[in-house]
C-alpha positions as CSV (number, residue, x, y, z in Angstrom):
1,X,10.2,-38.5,6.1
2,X,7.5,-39.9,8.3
3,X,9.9,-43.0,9.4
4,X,13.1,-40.9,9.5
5,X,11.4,-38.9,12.0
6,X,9.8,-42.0,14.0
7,X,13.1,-43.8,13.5
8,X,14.7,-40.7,15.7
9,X,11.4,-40.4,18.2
10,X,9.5,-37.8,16.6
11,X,5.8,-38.7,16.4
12,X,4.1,-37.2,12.8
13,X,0.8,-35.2,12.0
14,X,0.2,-36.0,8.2
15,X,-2.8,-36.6,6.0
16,X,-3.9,-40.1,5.5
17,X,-2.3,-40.7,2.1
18,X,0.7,-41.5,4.8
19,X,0.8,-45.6,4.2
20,X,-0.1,-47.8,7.1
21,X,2.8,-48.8,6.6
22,X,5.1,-45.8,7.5
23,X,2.1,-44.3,10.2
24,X,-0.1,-45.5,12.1
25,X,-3.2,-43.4,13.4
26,X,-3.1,-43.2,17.2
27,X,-0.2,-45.4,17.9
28,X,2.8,-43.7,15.9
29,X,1.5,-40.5,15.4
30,X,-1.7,-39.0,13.8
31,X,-3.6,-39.1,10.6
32,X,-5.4,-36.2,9.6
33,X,-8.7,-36.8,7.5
34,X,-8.7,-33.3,6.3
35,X,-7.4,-30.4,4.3
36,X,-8.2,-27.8,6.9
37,X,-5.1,-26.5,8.6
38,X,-6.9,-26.4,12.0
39,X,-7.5,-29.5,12.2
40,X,-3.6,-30.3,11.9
41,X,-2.9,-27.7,14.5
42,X,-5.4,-29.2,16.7
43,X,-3.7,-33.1,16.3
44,X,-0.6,-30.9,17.1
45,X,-1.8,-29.0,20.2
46,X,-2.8,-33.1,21.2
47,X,0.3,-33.9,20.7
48,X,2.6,-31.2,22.2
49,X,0.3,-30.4,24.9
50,X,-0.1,-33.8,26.1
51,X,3.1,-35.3,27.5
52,X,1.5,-39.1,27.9
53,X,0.7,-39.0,24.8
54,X,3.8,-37.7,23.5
55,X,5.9,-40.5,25.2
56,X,3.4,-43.3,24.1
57,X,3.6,-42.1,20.3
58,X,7.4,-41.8,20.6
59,X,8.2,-45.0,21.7
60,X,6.0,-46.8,19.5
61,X,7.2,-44.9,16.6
62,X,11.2,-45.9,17.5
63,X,10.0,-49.4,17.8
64,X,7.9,-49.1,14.6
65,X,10.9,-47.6,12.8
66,X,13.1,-50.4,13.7
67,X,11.6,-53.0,11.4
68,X,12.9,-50.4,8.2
69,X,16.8,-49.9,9.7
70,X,18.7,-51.0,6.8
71,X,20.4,-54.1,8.4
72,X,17.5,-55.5,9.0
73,X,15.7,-55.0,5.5
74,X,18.8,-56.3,4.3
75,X,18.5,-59.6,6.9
76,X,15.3,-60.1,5.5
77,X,16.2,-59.9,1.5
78,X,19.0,-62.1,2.2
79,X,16.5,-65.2,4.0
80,X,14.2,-64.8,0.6
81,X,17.5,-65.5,-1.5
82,X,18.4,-68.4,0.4
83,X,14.9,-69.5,0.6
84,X,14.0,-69.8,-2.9
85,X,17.4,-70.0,-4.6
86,X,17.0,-73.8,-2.8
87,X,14.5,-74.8,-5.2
């Protein structure tokens, strides 16, 4: 759900067993190292609170989500079939 809401500009607060992959600490949202609630409300507050970082997170999580749209996962398994069905 982390890239379904980055795909449609929603930053995420989630624990790091997030993968890289689908969240990136401080760029697409936050990683939180902790099983304390209040330490996920306080990433929240950061990120509600503070609209610069809001817009930063946003737009990087949009971009980020991008690379998983469908067509283009689809683009790229269809240039590994034709790139090793040559051989």
């Amino acid at each position: 759900m982390v890239v379904e809401a980055a795909a449609n500009g929603t930053s995420a607060v989630a624990s790091t067993a997030v993968p890289e992959e689908a969240l990136i600490d401080g760029v697409t949202g936050f990683k939180v190292p902790s099983f304390d609630p209040r330490d996920y409300a306080q990433k929240l507050c950061d990120l509600i609170y503070n609209q610069d970082n809001w817009s930063r997170l946003s737009l990087a999580a949009v971009r980020h989500a991008r690379k998983y749209d469908h067509i283009e996962v689809a683009k790229q398994y269809l240039e590994l079939i034709e790139k090793y069905s040559k051989r």
